[in-house]
C-alpha positions in Angstrom: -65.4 -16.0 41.6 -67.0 -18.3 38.8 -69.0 -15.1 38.0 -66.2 -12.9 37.9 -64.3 -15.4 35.7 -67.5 -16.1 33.3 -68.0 -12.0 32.6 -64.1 -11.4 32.1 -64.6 -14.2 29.5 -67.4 -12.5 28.4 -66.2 -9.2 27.6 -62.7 -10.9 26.0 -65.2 -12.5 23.5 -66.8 -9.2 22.8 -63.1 -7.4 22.1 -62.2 -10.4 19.7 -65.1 -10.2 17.6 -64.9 -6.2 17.5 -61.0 -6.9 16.5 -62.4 -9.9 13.8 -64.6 -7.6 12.8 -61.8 -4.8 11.8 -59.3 -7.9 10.2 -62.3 -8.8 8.0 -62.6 -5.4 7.0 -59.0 -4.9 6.8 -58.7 -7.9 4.6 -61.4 -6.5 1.9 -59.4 -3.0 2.6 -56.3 -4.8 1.1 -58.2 -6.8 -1.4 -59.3 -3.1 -3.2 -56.0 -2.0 -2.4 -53.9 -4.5 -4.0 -56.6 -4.5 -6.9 -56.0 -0.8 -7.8 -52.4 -0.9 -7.1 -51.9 -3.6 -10.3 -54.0 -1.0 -12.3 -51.0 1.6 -10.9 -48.3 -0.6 -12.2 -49.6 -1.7 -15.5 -49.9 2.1 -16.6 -46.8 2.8 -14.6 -44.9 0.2 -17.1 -46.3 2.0 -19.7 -45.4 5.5 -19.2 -42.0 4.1 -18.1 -41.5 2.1 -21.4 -42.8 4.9 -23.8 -40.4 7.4 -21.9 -37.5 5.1 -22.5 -34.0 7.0 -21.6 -35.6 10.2 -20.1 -36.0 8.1 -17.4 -32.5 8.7 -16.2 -33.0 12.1 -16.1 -36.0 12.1 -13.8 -35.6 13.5 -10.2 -35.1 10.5 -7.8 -37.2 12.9 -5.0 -40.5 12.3 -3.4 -42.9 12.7 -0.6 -44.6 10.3 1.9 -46.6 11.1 4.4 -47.1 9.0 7.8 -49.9 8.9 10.1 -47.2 8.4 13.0 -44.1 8.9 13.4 -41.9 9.3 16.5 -38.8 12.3 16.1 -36.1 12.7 18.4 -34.5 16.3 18.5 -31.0 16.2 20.4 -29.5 19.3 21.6 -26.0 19.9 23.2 -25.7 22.1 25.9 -22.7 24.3 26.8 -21.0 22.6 23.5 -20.5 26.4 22.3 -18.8 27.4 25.7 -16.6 24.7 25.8 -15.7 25.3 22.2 -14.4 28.8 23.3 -12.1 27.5 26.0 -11.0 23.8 24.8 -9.2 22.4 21.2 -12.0 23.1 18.7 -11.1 20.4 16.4 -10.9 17.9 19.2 -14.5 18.6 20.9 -15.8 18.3 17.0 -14.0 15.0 17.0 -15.7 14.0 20.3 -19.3 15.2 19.1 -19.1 13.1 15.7 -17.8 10.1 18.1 -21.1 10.5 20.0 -23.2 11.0 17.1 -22.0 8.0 15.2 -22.7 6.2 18.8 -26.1 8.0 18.6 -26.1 6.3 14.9 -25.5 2.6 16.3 -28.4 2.9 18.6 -30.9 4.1 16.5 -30.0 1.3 13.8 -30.3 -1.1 16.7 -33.4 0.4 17.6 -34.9 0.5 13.2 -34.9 4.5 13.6 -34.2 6.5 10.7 -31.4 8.9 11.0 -32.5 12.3 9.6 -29.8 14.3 9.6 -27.1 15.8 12.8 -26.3 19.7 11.7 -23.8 21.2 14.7 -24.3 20.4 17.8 -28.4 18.9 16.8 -29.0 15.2 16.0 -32.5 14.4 15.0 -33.7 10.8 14.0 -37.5 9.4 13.6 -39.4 6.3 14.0 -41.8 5.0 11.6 -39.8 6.1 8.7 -39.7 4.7 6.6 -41.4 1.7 7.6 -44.8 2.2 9.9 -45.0 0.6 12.6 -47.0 0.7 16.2 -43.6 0.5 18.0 -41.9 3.7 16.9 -42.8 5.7 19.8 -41.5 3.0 22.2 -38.5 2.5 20.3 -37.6 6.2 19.8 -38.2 6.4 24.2 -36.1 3.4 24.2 -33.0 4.6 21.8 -33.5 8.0 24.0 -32.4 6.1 27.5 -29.3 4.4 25.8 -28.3 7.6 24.0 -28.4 9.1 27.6 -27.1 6.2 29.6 -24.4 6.0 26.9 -23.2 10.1 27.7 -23.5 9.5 31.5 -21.2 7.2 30.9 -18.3 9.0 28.8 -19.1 12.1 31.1 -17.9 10.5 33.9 -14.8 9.1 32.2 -14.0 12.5 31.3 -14.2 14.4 34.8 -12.4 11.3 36.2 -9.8 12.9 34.2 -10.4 16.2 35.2 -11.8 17.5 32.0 -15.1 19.1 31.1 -17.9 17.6 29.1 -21.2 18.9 27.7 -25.2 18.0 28.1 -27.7 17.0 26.3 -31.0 18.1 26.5 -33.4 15.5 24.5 -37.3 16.4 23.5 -40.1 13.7 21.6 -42.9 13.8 20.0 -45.2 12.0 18.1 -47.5 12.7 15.3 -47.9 12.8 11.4 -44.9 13.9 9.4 -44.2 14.3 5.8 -40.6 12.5 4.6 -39.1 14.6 1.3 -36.8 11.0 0.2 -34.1 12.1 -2.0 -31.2 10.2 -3.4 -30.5 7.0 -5.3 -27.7 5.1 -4.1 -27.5 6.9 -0.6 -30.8 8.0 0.3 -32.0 10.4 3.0 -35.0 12.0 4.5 -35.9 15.8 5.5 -38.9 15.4 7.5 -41.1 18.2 7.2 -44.7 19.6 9.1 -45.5 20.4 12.5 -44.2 17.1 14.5 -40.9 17.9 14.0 -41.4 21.7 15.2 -43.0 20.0 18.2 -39.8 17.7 18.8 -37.7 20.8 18.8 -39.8 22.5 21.0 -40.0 19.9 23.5 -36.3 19.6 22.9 -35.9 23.5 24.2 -38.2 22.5 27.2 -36.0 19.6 28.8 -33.4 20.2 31.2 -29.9 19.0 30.8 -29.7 14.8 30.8 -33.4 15.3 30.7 -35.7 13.3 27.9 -39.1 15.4 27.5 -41.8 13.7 25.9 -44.9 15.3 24.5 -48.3 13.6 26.2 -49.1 12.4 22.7 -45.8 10.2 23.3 -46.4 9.7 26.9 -50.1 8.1 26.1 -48.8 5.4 23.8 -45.6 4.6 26.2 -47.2 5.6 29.5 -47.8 1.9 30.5 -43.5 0.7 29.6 -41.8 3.5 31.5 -42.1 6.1 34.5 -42.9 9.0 33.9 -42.5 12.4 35.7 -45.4 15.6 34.7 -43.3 18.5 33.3 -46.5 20.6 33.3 -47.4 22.7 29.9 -46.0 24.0 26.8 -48.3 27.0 24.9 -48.5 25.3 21.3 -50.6 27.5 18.5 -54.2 26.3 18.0 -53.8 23.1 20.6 -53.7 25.0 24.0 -51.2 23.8 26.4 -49.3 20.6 25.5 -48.1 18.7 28.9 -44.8 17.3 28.7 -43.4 14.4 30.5 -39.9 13.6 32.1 -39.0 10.0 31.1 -37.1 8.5 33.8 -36.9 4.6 33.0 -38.3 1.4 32.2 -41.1 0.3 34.8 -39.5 -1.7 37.5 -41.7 -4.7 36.5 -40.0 -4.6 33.1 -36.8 -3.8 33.6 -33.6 -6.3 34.4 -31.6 -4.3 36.5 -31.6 -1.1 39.1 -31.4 1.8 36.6 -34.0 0.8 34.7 -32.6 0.8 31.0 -32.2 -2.6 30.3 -35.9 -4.6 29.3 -36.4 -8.2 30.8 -38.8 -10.9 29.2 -41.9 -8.7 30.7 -41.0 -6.0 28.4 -39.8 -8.2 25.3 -43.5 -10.1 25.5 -45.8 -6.6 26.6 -43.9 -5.0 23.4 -44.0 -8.6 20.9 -47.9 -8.3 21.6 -48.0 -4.8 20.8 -45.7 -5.7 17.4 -48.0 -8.3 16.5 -49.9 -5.9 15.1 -47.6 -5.0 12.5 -46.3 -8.4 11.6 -50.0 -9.2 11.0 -50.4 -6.3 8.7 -47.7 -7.7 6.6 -48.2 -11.2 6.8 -52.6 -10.8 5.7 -51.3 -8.5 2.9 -48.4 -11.3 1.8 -51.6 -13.7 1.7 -53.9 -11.7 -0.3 -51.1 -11.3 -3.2 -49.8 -14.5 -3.2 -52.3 -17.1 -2.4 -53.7 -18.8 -5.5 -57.3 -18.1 -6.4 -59.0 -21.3 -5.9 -58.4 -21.2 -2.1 -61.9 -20.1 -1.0 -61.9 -21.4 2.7 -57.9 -21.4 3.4 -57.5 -17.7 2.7 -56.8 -14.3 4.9 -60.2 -14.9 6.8 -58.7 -18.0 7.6 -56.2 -17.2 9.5 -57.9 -14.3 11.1 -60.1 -16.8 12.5 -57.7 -18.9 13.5 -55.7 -16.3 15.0 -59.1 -15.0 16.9 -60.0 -18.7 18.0 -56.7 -18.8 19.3 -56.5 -16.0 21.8 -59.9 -16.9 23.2 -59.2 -20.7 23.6 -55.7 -19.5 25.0 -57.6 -17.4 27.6 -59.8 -19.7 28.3 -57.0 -22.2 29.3 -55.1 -19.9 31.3 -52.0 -19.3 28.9 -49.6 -16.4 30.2 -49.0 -13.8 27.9 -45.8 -14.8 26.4 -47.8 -17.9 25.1 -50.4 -15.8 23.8 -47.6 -14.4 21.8 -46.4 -17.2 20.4 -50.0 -19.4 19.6 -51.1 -16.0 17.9 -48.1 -15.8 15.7 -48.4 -19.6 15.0 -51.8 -19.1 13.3 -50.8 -16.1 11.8 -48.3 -18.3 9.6 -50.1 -21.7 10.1 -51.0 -21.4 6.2 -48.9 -19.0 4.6 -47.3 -22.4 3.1 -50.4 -22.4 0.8 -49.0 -20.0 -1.3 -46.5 -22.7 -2.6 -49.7 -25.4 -2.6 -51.1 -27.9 -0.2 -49.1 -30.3 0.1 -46.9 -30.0 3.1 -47.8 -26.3 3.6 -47.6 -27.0 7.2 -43.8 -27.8 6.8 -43.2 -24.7 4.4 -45.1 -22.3 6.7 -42.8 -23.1 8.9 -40.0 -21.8 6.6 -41.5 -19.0 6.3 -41.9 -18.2 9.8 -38.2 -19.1 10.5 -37.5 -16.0 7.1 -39.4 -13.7 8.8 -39.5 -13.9 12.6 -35.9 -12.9 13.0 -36.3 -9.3 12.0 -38.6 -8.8 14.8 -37.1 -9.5 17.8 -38.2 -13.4 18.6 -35.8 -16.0 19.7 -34.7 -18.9 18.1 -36.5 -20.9 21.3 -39.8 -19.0 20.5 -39.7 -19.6 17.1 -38.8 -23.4 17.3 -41.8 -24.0 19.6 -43.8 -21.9 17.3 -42.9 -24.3 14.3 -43.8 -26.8 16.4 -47.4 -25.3 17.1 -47.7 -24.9 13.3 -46.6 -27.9 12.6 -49.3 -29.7 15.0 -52.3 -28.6 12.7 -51.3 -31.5 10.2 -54.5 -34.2 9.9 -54.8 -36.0 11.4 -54.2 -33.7 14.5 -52.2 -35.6 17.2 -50.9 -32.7 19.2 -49.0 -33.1 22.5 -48.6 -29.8 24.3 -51.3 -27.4 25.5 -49.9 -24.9 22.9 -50.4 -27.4 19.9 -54.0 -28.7 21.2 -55.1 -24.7 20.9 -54.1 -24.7 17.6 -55.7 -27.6 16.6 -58.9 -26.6 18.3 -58.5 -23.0 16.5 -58.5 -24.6 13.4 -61.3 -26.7 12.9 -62.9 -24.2 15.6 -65.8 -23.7 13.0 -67.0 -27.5 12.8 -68.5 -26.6 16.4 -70.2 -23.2 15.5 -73.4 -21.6 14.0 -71.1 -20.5 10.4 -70.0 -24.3 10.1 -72.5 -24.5 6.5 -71.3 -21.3 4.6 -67.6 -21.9 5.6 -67.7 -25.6 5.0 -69.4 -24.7 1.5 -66.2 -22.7 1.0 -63.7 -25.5 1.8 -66.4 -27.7 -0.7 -65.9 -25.7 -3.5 -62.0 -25.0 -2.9 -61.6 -28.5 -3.4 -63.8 -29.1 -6.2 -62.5 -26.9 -8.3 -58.9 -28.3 -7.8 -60.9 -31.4 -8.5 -59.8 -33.0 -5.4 -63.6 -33.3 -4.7 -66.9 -34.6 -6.1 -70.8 -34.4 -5.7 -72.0 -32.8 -3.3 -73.6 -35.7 -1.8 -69.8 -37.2 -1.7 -69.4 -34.7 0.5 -71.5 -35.2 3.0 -70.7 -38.2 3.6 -66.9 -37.5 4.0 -68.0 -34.4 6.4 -70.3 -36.8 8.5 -67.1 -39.3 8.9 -64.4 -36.8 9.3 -66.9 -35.4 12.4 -67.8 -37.9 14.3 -64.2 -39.1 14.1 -62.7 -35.6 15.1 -62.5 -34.5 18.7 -61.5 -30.6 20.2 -58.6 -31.5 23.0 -59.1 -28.2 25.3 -61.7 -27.9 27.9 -62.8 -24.7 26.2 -63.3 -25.7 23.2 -65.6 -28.8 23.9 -67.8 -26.4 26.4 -68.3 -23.7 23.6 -68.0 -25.9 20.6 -69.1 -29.7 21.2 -73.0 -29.5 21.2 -73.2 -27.7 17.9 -70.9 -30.8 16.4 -73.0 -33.3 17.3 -75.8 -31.1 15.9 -74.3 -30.3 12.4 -73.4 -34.7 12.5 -77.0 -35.1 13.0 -78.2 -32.6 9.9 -76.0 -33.3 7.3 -76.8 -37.4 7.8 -80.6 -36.2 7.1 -79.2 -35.1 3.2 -77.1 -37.8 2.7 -79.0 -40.2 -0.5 -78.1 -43.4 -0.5 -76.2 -45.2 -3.3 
């Protein structure tokens, strides 16, 4: 059992420093980045000032492209029969009432709407913003969209009249976005994801949603699933297709399997991490002052590796995974306003931010509580706060402890908070053998090397 434990430990360590690994590469990625966009906008100024009025005249069109994107083709079926028989202008009436229902829940869900044409609606995720979610969230919006015309179908045939179907296909893939407008602006997706969509769109059944098995991989482990065998796409073989039928019983709150309970909200929050990370390491490359050599982006990548280890290592569950990960995500973004009290306006920051995605105001107290914790001296008080604290100072216990305390050495010289070197030393030596890691992980993995590093840096100490 100790064995089991020790090599599931043991390959966690090895997937966080192949993930480190990728951050730190990530943050020099966004260092060149940020870099050559400044060169963009200083000869974008330019033109823009030397063109002067014929500005106004410039086309407000343009195309990105997205690596992944999630499009929802809608279809009505039998809307043309029924538009034979019934009041045309009142079925119309009904469609747009379902469409603009269809237009709540995709703003609920952060899908862009790109356009309804007839008896089609077709909307997208990860447009305009990218994000790892969209495929989930476009599978999600799909079951509401479908619960939601269940649900006025039966209404209607209580009252003895006749209602249409809607046959809903998904896929997921790179897409081009043509933006156009100023004040109002829209997007015409273009490229073979959308084709896809529609295609899978004329392979679902009525009250069916068919996913593509690009779709089904990245959602395959939320919902159930039914194999709708394959479609013949050009130069890709035959595409399998996949019925959605629900949320997994494990995550769902209730019998029909469209509403997500906490299971869900925490699987899909880790899985969103990965986003919010994106956004907060590139906030910190652009706005951190200069002289901050050891509190920077590899920082808090560390911090936020340290803590998923330590956390695993005490036997967190996964929802406090969540939350000690996205505590030493923001644990420092308060340096970009300076040091003092950065732990206080990190914590503003954090209560800005996590709003938008999907955390509750109990999560995000107890994660300014966490941040809040990694003020020196440390004096935490829940198991949450003391892997924090750990995380942070996670380096005075490891083999790196002289080139990254050479970094926090020279960060606070140069703000002249700091003097000789040999001043130094002295205050590392003290601050040391005074400071203690508070989880059982950490002192196994960390402790020994402390003592060691106590011991090495006395030897270079000169006496007055």
């Amino acid at each position: 059992m100790i064995d089991d434990k020790h090599n599931e430990l043991i390959s966690r360590i090895s997937a966080l420093v192949k993930e480190n690994n990728k951050l730190k590469q990530q943050a020099e990625e966004l260092s060149l980045k940020i870099e050559s966009l400044t060169t963009q906008n200083e000869a974008l100024k330019e033109e823009i000032n030397s063109e002067g009025q014929n500005e106004k005249e410039k086309s407000h069109t343009q195309s990105l492209r997205f690596k992944m994107a999630t499009v929802l083709y809608a279809n009505v079926v039998g809307f043309g029969t029924l538009h034979k028989e019934d009041d045309p202008q009142q079925l119309i009436d009904h469609l747009d009432e379902v469409f603009r229902k269809f237009d709540k829940i995709a703003d609920k869900y952060k899908i862009q709407k790109i356009k309804s044409i007839g008896d089609t609606y077709i909307c997208a995720g990860g447009v305009p913003l990218k994000n790892n979610t969209n495929p989930i969230d476009v599978v999600m919006a799909a079951l509401e969209m479908q619960q939601f015309l269940d649900a006025l179908r039966l209404n209607y045939e209580n009252e003895g009249k006749k209602f249409w179907d809607m046959k809903i296909g998904i896929h997921t893939g790179p897409v081009v976005a043509v933006v156009s407008g100023k004040k109002k602006i829209s997007y015409e997706l273009k490229g073979e994801t959308l084709n896809i969509a529609s295609r899978m769109e004329a392979a679902s059944l009525p009250g069916k949603i068919n996913i593509s098995v690009m779709t089904y991989e990245l959602v395959r482990d939320y919902f159930t699933c039914d194999y709708n065998g394959k479609m013949p796409v050009k130069y890709q073989g035959g595409l399998e297709m996949y019925f959605v039928r629900r949320i997994k019983k494990m995550y769902s709150k209730e019998r029909e399997g469209i509403i997500p309970n906490e299971a869900f909200r925490t699987k899909y929050g880790l899985r969103q991490f990965a986003d919010l990370q994106e956004i907060i390491l590139d906030k910190l490359e652009k706005e951190l002052p200069a002289y901050l050599y050891y509190h920077n982006v590899k920082h808090t990548i560390d911090v936020i590796t340290q803590a998923e280890l330590i956390g695993w290592g005490e036997g967190i569950t996964d929802e406090e995974i969540l939350l000690i990960k996205t505590a030493a995500l923001f644990h420092d973004t308060g340096q970009i306003y300076g040091s003092k009290d950065h732990e206080f306006n990190s914590t503003q920051i954090a209560r800005e931010i996590l709003p938008d995605y999907s955390y509750s105001n109990e999560q995000i107290d107890e994660i300014c509580s966490i941040i809040m914790a990694t003020k020196l001296p440390p004096q935490p008080e829940t198991l949450l706060q003391r892997i924090i604290c750990d995380s942070d100072l996670d380096y005075l216990g490891r083999s790196d402890f002289i080139p990254v305390s050479n970094t926090l050495y020279k960060e606070l010289n140069e703000q002249g908070l700091m003097g000789s070197i040999n001043d130094w030393n002295k205050i590392q030596v003290k601050f040391l053998s005074s400071h203690q890691f508070f989880t059982n992980t950490a002192k196994t993995l960390r402790e020994i090397n402390k003592q060691e590093q106590i011991d090495r840096i006395s030897k270079l100490i000169e006496e007055d």
